[in-house]
PQR file with spaces between the fields and no chain letter, atoms N, CA, C, O and H, PARSE charges and radii, in Angstrom:
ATOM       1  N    UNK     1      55.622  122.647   19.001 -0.4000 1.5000
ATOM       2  CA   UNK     1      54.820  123.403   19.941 -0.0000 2.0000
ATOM       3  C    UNK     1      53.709  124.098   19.157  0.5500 1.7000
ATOM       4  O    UNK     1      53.894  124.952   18.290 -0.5500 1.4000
ATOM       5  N    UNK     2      52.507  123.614   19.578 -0.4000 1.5000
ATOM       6  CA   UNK     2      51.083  124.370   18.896 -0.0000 2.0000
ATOM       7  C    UNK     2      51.355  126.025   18.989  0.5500 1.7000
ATOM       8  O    UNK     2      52.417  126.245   19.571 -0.5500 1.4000
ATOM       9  H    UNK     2      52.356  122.920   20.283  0.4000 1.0000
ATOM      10  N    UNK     3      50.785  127.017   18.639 -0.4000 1.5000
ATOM      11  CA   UNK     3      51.065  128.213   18.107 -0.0000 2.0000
ATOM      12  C    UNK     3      50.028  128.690   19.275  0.5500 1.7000
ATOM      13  O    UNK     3      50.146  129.857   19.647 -0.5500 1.4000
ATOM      14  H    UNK     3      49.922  126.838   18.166  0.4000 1.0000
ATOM      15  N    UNK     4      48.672  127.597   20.093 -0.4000 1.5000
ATOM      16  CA   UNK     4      47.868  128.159   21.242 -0.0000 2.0000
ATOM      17  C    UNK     4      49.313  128.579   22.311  0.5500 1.7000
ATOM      18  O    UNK     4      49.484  129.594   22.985 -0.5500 1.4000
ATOM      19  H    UNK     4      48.577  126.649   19.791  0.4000 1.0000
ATOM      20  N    UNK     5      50.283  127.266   22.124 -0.4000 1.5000
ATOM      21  CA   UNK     5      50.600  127.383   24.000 -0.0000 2.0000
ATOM      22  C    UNK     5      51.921  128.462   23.856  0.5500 1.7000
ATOM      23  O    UNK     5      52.529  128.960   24.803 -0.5500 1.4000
ATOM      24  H    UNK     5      50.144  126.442   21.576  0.4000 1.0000
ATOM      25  N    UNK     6      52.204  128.690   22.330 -0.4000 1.5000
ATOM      26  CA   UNK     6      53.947  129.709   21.830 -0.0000 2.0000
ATOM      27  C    UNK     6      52.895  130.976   22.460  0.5500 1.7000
ATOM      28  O    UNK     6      53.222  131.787   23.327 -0.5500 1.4000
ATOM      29  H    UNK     6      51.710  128.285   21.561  0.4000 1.0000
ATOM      30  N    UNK     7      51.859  130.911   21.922 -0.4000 1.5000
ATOM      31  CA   UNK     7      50.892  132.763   22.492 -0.0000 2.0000
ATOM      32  C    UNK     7      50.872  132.839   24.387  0.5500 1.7000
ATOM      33  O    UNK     7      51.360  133.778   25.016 -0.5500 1.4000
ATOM      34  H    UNK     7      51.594  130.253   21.218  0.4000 1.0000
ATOM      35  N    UNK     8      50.160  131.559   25.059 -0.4000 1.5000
ATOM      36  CA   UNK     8      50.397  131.146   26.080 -0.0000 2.0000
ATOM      37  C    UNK     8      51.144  131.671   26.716  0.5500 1.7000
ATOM      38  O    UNK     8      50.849  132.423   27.645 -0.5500 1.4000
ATOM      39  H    UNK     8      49.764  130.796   24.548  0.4000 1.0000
ATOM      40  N    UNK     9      52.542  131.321   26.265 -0.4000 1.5000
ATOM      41  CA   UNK     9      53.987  131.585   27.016 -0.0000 2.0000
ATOM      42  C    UNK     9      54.713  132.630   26.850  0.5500 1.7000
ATOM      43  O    UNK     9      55.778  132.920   27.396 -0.5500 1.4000
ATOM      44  H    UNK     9      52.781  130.710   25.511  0.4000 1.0000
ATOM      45  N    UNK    10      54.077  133.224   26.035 -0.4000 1.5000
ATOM      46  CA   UNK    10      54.015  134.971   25.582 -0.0000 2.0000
ATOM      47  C    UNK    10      53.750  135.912   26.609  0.5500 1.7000
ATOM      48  O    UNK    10      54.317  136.705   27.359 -0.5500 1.4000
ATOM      49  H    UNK    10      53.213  132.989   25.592  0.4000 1.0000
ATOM      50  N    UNK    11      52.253  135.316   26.203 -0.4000 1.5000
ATOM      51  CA   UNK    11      51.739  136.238   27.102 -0.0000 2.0000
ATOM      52  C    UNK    11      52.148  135.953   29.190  0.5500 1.7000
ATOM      53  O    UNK    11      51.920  136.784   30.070 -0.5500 1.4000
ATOM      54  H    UNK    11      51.792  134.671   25.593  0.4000 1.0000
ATOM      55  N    UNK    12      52.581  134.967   29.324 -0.4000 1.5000
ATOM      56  CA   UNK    12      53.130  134.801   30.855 -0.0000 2.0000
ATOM      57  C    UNK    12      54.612  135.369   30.891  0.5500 1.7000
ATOM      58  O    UNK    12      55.117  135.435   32.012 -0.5500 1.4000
ATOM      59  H    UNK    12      52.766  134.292   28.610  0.4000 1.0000
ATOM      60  N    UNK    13      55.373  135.788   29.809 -0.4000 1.5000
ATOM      61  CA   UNK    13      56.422  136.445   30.115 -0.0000 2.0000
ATOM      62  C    UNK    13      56.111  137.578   30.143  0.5500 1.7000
ATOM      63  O    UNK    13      56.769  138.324   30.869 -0.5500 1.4000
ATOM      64  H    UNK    13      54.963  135.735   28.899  0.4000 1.0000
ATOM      65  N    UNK    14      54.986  138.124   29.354 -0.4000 1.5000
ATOM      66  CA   UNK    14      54.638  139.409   29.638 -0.0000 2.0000
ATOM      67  C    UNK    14      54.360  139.845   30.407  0.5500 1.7000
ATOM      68  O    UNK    14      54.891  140.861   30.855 -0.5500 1.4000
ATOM      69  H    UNK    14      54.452  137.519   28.763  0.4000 1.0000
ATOM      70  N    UNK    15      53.329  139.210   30.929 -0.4000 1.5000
ATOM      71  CA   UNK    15      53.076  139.146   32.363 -0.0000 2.0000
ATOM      72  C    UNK    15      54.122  139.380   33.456  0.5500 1.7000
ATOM      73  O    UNK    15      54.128  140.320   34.252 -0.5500 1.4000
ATOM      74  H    UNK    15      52.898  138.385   30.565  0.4000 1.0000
ATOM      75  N    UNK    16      55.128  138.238   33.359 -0.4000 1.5000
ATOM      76  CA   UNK    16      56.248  138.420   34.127 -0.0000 2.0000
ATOM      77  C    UNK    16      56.858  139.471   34.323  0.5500 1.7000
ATOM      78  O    UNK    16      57.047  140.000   35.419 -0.5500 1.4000
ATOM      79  H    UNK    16      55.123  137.475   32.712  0.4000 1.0000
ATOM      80  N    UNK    17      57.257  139.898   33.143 -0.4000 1.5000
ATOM      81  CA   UNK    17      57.983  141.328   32.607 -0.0000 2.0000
ATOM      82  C    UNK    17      57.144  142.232   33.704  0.5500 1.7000
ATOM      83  O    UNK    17      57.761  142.776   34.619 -0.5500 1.4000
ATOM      84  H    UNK    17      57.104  139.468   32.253  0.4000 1.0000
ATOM      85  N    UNK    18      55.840  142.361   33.589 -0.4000 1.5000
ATOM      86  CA   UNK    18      55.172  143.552   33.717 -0.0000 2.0000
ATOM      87  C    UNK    18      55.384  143.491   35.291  0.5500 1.7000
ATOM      88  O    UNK    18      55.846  144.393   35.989 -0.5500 1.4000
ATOM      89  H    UNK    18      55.338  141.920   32.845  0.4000 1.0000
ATOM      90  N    UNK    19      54.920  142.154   35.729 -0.4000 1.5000
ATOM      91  CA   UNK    19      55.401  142.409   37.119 -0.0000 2.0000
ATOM      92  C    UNK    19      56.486  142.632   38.325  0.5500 1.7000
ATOM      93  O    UNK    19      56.300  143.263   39.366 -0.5500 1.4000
ATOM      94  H    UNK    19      54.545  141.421   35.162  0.4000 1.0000
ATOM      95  N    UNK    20      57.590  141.989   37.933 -0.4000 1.5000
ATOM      96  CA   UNK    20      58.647  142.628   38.121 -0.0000 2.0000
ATOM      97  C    UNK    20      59.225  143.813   38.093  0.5500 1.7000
ATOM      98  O    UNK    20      60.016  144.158   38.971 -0.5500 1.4000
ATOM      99  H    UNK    20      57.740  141.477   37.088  0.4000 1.0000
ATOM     100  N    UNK    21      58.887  144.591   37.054 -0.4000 1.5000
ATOM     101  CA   UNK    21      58.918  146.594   36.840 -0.0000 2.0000
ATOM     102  C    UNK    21      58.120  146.716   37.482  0.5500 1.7000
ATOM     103  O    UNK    21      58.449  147.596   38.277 -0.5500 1.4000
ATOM     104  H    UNK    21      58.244  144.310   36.341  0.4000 1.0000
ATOM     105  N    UNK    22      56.384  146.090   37.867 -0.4000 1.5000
ATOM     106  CA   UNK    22      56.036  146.736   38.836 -0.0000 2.0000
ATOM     107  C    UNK    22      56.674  146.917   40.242  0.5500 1.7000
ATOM     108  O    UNK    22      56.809  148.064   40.667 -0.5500 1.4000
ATOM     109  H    UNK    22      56.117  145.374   37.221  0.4000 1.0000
ATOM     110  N    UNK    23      57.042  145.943   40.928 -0.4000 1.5000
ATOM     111  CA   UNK    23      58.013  145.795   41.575 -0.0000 2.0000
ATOM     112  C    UNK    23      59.422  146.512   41.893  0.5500 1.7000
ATOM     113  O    UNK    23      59.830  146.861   43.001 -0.5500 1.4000
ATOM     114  H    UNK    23      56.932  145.011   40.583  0.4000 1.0000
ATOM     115  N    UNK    24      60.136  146.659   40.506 -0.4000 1.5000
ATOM     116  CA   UNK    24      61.359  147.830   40.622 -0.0000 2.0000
ATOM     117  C    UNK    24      60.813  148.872   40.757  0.5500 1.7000
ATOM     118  O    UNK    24      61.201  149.646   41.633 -0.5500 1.4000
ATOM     119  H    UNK    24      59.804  146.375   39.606  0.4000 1.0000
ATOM     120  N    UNK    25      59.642  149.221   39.837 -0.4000 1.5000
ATOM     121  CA   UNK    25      59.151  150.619   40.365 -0.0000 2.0000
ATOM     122  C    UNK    25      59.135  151.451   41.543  0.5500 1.7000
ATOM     123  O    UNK    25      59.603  152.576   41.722 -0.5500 1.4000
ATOM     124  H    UNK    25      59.327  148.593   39.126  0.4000 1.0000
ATOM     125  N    UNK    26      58.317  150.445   42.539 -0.4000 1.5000
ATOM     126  CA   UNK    26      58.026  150.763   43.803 -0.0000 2.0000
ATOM     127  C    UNK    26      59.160  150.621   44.694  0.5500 1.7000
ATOM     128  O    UNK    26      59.102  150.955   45.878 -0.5500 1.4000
ATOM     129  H    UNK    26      57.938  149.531   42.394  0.4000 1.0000
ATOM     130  N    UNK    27      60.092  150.177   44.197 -0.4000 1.5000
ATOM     131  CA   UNK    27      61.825  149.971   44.899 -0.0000 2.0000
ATOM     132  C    UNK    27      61.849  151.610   44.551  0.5500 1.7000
ATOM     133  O    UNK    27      61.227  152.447   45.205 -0.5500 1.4000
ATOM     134  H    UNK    27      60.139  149.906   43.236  0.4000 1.0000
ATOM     135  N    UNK    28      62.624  151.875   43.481 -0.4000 1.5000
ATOM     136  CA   UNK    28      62.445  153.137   42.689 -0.0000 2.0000
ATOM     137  C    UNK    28      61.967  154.196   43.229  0.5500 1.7000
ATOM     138  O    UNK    28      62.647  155.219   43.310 -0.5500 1.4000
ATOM     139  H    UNK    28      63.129  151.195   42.950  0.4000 1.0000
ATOM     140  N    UNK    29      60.720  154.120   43.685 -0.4000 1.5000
ATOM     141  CA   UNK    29      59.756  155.339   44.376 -0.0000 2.0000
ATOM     142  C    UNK    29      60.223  155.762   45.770  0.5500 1.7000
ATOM     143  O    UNK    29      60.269  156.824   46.391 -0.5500 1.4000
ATOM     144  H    UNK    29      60.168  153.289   43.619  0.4000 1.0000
ATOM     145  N    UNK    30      60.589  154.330   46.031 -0.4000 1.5000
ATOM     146  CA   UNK    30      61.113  154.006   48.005 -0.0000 2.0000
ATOM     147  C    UNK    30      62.428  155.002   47.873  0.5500 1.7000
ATOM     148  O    UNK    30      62.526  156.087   48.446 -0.5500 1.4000
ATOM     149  H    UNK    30      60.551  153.467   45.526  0.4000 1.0000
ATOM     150  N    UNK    31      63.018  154.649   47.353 -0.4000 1.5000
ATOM     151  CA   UNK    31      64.582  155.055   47.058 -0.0000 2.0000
ATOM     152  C    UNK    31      64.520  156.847   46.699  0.5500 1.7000
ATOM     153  O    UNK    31      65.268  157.670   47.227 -0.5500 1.4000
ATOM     154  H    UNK    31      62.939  153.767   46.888  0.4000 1.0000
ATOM     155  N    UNK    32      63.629  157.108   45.862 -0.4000 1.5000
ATOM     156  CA   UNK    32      63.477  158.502   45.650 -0.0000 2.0000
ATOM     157  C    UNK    32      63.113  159.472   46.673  0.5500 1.7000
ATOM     158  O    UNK    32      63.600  160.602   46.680 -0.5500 1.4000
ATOM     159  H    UNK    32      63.022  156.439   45.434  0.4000 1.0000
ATOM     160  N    UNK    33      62.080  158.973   47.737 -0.4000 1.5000
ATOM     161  CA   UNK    33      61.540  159.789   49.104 -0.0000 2.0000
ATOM     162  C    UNK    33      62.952  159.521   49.561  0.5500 1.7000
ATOM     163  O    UNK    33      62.729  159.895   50.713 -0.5500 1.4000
ATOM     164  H    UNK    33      61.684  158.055   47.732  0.4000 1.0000
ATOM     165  N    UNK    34      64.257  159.169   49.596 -0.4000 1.5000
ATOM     166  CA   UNK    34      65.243  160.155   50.699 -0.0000 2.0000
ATOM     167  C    UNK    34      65.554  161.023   50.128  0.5500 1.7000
ATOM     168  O    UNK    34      65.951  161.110   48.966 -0.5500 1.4000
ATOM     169  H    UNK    34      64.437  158.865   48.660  0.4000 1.0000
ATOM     170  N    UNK    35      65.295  162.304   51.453 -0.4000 1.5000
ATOM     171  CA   UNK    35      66.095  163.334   51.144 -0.0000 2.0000
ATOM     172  C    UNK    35      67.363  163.608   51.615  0.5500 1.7000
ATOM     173  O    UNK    35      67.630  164.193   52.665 -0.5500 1.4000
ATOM     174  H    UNK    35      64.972  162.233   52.397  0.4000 1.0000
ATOM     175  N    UNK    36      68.334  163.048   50.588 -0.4000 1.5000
ATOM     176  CA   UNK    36      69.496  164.002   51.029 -0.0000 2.0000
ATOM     177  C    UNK    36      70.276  164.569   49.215  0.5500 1.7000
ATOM     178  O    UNK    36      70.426  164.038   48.114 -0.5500 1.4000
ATOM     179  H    UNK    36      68.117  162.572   49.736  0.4000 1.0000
ATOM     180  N    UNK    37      70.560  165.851   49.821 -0.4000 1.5000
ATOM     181  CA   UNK    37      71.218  166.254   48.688 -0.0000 2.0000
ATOM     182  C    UNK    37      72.563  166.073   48.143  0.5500 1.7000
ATOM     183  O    UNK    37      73.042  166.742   47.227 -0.5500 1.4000
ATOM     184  H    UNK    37      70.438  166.282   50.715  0.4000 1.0000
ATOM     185  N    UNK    38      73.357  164.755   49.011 -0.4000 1.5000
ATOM     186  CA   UNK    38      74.176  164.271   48.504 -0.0000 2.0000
ATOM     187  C    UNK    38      74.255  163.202   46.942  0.5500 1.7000
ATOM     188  O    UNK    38      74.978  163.211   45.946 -0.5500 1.4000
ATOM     189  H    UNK    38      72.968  164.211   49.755  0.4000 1.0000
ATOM     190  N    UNK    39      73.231  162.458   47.356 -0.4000 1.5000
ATOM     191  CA   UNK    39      73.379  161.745   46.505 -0.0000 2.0000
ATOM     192  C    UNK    39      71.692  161.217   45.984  0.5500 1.7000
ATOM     193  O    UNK    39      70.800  161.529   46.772 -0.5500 1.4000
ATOM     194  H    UNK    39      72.644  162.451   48.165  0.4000 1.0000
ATOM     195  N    UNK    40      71.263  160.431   44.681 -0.4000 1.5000
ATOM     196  CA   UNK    40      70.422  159.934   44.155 -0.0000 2.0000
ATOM     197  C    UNK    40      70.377  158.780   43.507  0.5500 1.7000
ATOM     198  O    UNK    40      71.144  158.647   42.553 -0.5500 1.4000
ATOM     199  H    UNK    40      71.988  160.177   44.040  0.4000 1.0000
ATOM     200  N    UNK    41      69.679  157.931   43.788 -0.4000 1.5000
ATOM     201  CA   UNK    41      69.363  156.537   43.780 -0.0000 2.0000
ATOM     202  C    UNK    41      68.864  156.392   43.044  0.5500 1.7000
ATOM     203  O    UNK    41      68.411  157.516   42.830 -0.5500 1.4000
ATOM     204  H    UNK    41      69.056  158.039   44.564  0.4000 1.0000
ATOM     205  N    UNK    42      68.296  155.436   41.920 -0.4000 1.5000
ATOM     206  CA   UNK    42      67.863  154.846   40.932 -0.0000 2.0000
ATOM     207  C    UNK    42      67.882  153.470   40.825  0.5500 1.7000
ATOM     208  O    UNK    42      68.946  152.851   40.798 -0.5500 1.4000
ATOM     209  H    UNK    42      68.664  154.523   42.095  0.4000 1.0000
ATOM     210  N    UNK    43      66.831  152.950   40.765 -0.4000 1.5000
ATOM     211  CA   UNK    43      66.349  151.511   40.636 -0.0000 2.0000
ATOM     212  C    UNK    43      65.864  150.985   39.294  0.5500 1.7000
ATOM     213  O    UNK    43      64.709  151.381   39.138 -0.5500 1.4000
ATOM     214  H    UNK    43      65.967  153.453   40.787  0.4000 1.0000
ATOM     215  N    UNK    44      66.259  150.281   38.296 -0.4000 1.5000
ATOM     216  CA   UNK    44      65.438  149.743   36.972 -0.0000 2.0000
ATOM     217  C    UNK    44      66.116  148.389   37.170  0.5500 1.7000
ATOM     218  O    UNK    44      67.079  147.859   37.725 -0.5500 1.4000
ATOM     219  H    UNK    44      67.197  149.960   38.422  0.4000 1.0000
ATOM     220  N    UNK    45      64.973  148.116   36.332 -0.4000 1.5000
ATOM     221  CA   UNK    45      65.602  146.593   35.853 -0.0000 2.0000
ATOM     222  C    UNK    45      66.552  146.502   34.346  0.5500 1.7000
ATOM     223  O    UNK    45      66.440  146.912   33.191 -0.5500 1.4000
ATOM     224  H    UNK    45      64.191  148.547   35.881  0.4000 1.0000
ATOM     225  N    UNK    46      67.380  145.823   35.031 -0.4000 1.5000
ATOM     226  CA   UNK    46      68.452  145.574   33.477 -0.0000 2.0000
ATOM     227  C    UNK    46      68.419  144.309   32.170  0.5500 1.7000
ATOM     228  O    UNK    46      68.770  144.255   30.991 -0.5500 1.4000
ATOM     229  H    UNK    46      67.471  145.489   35.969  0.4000 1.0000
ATOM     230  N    UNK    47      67.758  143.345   33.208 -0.4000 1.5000
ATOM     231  CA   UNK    47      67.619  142.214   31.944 -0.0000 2.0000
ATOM     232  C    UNK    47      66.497  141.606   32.801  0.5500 1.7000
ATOM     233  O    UNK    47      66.305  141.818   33.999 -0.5500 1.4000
ATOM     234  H    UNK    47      67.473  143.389   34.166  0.4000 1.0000
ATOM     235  N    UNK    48      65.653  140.660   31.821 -0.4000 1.5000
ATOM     236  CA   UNK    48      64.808  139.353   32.407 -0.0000 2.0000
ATOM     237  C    UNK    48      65.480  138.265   31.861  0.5500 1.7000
ATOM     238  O    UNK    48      65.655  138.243   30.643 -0.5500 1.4000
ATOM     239  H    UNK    48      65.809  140.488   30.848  0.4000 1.0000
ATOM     240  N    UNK    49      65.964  137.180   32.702 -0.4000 1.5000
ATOM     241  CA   UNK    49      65.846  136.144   31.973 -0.0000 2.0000
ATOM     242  C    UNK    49      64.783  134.469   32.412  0.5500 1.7000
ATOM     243  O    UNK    49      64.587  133.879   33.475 -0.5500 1.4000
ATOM     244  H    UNK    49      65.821  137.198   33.691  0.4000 1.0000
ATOM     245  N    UNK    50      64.393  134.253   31.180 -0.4000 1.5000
ATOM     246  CA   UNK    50      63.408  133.214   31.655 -0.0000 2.0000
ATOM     247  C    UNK    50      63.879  131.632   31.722  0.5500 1.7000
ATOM     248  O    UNK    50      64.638  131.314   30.807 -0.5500 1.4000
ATOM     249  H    UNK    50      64.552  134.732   30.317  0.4000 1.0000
ATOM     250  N    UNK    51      63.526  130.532   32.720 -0.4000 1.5000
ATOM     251  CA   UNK    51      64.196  129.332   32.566 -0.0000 2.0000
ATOM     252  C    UNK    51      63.270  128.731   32.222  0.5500 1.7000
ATOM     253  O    UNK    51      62.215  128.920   32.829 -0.5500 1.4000
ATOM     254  H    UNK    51      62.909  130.790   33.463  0.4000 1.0000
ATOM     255  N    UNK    52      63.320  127.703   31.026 -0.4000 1.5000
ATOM     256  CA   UNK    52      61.809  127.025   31.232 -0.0000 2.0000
ATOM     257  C    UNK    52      62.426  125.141   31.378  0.5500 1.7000
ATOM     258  O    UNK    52      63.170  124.594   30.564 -0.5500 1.4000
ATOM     259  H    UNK    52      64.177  127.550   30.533  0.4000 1.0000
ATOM     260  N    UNK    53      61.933  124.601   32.439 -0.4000 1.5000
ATOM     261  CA   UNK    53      62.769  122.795   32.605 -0.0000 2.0000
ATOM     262  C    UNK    53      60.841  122.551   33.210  0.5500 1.7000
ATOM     263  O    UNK    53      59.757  123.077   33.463 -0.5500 1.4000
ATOM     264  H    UNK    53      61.329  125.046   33.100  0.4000 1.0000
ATOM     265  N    UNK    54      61.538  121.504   33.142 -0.4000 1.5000
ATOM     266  CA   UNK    54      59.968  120.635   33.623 -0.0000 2.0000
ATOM     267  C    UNK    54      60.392  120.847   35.239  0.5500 1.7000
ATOM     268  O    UNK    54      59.514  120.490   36.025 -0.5500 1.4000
ATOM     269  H    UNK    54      62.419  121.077   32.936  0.4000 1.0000
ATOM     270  N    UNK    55      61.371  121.271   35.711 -0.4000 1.5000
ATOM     271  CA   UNK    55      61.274  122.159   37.249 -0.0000 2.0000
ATOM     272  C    UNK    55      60.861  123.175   37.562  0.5500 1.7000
ATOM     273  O    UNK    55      60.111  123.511   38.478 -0.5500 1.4000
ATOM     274  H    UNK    55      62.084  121.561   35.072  0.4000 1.0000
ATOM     275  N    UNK    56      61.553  123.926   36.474 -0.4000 1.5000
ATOM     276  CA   UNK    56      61.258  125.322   36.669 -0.0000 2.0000
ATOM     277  C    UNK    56      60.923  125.732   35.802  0.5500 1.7000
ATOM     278  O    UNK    56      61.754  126.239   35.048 -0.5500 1.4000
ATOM     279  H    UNK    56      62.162  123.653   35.729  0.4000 1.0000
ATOM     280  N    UNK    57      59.245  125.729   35.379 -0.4000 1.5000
ATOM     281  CA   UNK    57      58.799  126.218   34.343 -0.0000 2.0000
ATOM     282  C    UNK    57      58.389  127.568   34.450  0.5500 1.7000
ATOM     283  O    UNK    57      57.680  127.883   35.406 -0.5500 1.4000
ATOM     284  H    UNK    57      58.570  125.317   35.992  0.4000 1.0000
ATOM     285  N    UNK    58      58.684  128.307   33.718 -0.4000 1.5000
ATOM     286  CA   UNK    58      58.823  130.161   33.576 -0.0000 2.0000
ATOM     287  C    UNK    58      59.292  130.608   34.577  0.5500 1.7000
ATOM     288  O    UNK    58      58.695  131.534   35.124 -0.5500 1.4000
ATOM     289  H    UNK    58      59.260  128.052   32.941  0.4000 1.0000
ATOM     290  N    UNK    59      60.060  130.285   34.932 -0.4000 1.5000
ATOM     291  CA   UNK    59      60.366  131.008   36.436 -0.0000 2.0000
ATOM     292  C    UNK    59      61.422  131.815   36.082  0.5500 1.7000
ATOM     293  O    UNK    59      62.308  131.168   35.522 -0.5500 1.4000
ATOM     294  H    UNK    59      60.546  129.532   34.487  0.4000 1.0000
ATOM     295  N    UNK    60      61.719  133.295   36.232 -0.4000 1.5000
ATOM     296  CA   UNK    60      62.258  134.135   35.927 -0.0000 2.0000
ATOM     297  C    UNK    60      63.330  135.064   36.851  0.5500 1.7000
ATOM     298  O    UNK    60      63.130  135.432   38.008 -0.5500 1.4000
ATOM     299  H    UNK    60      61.000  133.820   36.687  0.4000 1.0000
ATOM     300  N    UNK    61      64.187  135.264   36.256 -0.4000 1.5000
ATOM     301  CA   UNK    61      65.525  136.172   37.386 -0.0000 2.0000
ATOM     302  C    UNK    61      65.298  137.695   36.568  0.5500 1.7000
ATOM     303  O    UNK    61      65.219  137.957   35.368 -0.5500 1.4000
ATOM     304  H    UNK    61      64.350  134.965   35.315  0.4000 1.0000
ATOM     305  N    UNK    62      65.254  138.279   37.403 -0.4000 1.5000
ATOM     306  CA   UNK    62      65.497  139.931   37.487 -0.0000 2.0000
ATOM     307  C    UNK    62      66.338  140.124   37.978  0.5500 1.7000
ATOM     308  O    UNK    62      66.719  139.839   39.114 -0.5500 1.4000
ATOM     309  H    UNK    62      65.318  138.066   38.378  0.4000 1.0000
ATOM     310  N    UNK    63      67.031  140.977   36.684 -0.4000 1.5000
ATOM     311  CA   UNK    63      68.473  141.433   37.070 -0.0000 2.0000
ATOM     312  C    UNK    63      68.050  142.826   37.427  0.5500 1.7000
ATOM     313  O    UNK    63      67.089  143.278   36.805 -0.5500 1.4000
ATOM     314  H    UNK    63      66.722  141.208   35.761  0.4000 1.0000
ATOM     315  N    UNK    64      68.767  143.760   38.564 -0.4000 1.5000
ATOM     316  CA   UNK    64      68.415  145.108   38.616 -0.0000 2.0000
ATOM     317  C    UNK    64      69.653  145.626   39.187  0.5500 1.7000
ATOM     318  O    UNK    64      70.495  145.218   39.987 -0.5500 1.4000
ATOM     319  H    UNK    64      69.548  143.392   39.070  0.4000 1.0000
ATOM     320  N    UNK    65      69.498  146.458   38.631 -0.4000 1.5000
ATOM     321  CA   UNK    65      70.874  147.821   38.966 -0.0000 2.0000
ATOM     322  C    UNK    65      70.435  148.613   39.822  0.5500 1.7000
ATOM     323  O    UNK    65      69.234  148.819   39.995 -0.5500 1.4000
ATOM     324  H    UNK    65      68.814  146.789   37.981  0.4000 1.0000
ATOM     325  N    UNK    66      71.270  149.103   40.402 -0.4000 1.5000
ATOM     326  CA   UNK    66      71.152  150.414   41.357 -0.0000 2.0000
ATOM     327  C    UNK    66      72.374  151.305   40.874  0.5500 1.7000
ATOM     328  O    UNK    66      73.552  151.018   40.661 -0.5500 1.4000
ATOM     329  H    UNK    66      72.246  148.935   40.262  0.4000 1.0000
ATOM     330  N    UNK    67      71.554  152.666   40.765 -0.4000 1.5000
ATOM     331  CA   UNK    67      72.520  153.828   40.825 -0.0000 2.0000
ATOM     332  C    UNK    67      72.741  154.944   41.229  0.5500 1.7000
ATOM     333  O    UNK    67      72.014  155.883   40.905 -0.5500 1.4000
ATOM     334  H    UNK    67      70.597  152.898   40.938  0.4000 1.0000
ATOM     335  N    UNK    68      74.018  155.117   42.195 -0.4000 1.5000
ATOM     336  CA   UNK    68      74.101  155.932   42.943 -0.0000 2.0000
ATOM     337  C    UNK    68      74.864  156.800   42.327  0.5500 1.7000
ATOM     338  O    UNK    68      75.843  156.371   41.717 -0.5500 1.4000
ATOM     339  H    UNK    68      74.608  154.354   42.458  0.4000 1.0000
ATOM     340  N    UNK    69      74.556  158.356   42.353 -0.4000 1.5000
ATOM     341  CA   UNK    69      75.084  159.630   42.145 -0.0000 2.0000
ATOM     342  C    UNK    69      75.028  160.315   42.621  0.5500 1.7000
ATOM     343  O    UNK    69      73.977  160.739   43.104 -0.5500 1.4000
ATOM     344  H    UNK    69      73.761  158.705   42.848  0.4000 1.0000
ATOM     345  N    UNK    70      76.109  160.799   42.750 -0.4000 1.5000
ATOM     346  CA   UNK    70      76.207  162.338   43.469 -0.0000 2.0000
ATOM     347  C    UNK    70      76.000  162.926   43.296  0.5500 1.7000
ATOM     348  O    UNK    70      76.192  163.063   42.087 -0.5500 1.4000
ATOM     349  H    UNK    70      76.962  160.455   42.358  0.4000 1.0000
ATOM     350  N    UNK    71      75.373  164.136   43.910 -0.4000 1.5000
ATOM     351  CA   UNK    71      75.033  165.545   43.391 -0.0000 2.0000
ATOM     352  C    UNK    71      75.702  167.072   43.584  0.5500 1.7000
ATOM     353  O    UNK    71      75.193  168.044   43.026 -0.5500 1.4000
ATOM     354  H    UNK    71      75.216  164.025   44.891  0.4000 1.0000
């Protein structure tokens, strides 16, 4: 693999990466406007993983947690 398309595929996981947290984020934000003082929600992402096949090239799973606590 040329060292153009290893930067390439770099930079599209980065990409990936970035968009997906954008994504949990705004889960995240959603989850934070309830008010109740029982409990608090939390949204992140826990892992990326990337597949690369001549099917599914970069196509990526976001793993995300949720966590609920009481207060």
């Amino acid at each position: 693999m040329s060292k153009a398309t290893n930067d390439k595929e770099n930079e599209t996981k980065r990409n990936m990466r970035r968009y997906f947290s954008h994504i949990m984020n705004g889960a995240d934000l959603l989850y934070k406007g309830i008010e109740d003082n029982r409990i608090s929600i939390s949204v992140y992402v826990q892992t990326f993983v990337f597949f690369k096949s001549n099917i599914l090239y970069n196509t990526a799973i976001c793993s995300v947690a949720i966590s609920l606590e009481k207060r």
